[in-house]
N, C-alpha and C positions, 0 to 999 in steps of 0.2 A: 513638515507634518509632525505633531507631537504623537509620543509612543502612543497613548490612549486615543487617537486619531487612528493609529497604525491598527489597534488592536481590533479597532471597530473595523477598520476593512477587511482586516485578517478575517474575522469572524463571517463580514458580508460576502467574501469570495469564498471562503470553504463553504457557505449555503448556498452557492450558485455555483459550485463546482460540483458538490458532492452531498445530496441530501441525505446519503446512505450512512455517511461517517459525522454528516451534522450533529445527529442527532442524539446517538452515542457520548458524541467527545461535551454536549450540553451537561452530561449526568455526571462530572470532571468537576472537581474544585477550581477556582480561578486560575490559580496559577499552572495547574497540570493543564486544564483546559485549552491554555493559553499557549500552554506548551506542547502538547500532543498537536492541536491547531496547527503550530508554525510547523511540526514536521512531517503533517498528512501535505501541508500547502508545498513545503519544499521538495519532498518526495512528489508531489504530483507534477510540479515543474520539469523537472528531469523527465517523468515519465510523457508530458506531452511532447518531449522530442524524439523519443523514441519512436511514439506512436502516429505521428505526422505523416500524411500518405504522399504529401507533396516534396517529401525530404528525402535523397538516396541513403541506402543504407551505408555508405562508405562515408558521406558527411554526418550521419547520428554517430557513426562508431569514431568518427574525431572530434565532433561535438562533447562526447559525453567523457572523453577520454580527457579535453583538458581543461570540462567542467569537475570531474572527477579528482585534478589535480590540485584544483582553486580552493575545491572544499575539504583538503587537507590540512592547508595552511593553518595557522593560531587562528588567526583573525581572517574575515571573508574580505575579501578583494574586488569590491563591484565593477572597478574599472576593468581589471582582466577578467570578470563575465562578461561585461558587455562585449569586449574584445572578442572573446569564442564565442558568443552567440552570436556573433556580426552574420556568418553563413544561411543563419534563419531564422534571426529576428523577425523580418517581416512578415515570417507565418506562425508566431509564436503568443500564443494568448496572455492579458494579465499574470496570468498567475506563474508562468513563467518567466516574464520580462522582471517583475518584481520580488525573486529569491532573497535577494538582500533587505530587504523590506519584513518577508517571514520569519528569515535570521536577528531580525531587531527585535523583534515579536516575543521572539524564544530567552526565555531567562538565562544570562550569562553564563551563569554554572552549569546548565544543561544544554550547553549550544554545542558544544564542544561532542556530545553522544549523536545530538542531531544533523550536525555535521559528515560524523565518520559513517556515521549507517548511511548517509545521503552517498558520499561519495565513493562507497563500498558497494551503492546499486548501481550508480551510475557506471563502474567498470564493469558489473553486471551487465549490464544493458546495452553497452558498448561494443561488447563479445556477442553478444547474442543476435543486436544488431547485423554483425557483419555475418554471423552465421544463418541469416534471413529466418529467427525464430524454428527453424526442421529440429525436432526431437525426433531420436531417432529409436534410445534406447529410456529404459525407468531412470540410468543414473543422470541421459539429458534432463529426463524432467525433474529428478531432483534437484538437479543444479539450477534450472530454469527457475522453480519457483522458488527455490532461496533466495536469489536476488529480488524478487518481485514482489516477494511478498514473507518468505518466513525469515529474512532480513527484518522486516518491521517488527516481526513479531518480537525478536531478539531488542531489537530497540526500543518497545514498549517497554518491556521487561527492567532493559536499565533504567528509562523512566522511573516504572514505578520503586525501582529500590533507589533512587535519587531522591525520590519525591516522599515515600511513604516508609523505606525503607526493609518492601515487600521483597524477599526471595525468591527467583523461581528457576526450574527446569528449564535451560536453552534449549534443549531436544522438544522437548513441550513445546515451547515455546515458537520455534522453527514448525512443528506441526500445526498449530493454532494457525499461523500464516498461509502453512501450504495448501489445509485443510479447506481454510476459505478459496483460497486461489483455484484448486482443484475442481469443486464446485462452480466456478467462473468458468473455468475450462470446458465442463463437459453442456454449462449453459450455452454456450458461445461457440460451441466446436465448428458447426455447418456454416456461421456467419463470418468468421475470421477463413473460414477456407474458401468458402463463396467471395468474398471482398478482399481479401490480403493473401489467399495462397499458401496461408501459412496452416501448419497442424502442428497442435500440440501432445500427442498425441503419439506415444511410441509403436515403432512397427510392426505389424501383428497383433497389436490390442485392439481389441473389441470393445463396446462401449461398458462389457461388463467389467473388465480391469480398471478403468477408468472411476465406475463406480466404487470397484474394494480398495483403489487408491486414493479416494475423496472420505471413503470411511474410514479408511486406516489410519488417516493424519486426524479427523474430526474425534477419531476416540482418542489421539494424543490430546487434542484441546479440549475434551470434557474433564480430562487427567488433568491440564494445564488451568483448568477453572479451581481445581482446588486448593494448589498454594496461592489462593487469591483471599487476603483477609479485610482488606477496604471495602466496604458497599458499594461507595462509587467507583473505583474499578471496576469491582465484580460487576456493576451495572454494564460500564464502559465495554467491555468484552464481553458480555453476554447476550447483549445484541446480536450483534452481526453473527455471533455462532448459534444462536438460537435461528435464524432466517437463513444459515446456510442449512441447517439441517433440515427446514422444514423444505427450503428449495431443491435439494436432494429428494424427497420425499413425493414433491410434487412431480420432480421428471421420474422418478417409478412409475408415478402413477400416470405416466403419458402425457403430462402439461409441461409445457415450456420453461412456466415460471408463477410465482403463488401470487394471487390476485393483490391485488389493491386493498381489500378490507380484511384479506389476512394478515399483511403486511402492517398492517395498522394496528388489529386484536395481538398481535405479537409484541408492539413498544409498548401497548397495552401491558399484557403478562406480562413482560420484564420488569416493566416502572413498579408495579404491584409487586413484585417480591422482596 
């Protein structure tokens, strides 16, 4: 398959993985585009081992631990993924059977950022894995969503000072991540404990902590919007924090989640500024 074959797939499975992140990473120069792509795709590989219900947590926590190791290396090594995926390849979708494939995607010079933040989640998630997801205190959750998510945020970060030579706040940065994930969290809270058991959710919080935890980090990423001087960055990130805030807003106001044609007037208002 020629890389521009590659790129076209890359692009047609992040739109069928993730309409949420499609849309965003569209408002991306080619080459960021191309490159942010291959490491929501790669990040999301790792992540469907995690989240496989068919998989024990003691095979994701040795799965992810010597996919974690591969993706240290210089150079990726398909042969020794396939090897550690052998345990659960056969429940394993596209987009993770094909890591190496997202890693050709990603421009040379920037493989190497999108590498180490991959395999700095995947120990993440390897831990958290065997610890069957139980938050117990604020610092679990800190630590929980840094791997999950204010990890990426840190590796957009490198991104865009690779790509545009933008500066910005890690702490910000890590907030931007967690800000959104927190928000996940408190959407998802009754459905991951109704189906997986799991709470994220430390002991003795109410859903009101929950909420000054999702704002605390969202006003780091409103903070974190401002060393942003590329348009299309600012576009690229201002999405998803613009529809976590207002999805915040809507479980205030007693709905689950913001409709369909709000969701829509919102890529609306962002494209427009």
């Amino acid at each position: 398959m020629t890389i521009k074959q590659l790129q076209k797939d890359a692009m047609r499975v992040l739109k069928e993985t993730s309409r949420t992140f499609y849309i965003p990473i569209t408002f991306l120069d080619k080459e960021l585009k191309l490159t942010v792509a291959a490491a929501y795709l790669a990040m999301r590989a790792i992540d469907e081992i995690e989240d496989h219900e068919d998989v024990s947590n003691e095979i994701k926590n040795t799965t992810l631990l010597r996919v974690a190791a591969i993706l240290k290396a210089p150079t990726f090594d398909n042969a020794a993924y396939i090897e550690a995926l052998a345990p659960v390849a056969d429940k394993m979708p596209e987009v993770t059977t094909r890591l190496a494939d997202w890693l050709e995607v990603c421009p040379q010079d920037a493989r190497t950022i999108v590498m180490s933040a991959t395999s700095e989640m995947a120990e993440g998630m390897a831990k958290w894995a065997l610890a069957n997801w139980q938050v117990h205190t604020k610092e679990d959750l800190d630590d929980y969503t840094y791997y999950v998510a204010g990890l990426v945020g840190v590796m957009l970060s490198d991104l865009w000072e690779w790509s545009a030579g933008t500066k910005t706040d890690r702490e910000l940065a890590i907030g931007y991540g967690r800000g959104l994930q927190a928000v996940n969290i408190l959407r998802n809270e009754q459905e991951d404990l109704d189906d997986r058991g799991v709470s994220f959710v430390p002991d003795n919080w109410t859903r009101a902590e929950l909420f000054a935890y999702a704002e605390e980090n969202l006003e780091k990423a409103d903070l974190y919007m401002k060393d942003l001087d590329k348009r299309s960055i600012k576009l690229f990130c201002k999405l998803p924090l613009a529809l976590a805030h207002k999805t915040l807003q809507a479980m205030r106001d007693g709905r689950e989640k913001m409709s369909r044609a709000e969701v829509e007037a919102t890529v609306e208002e962002v494209q427009q500024d």
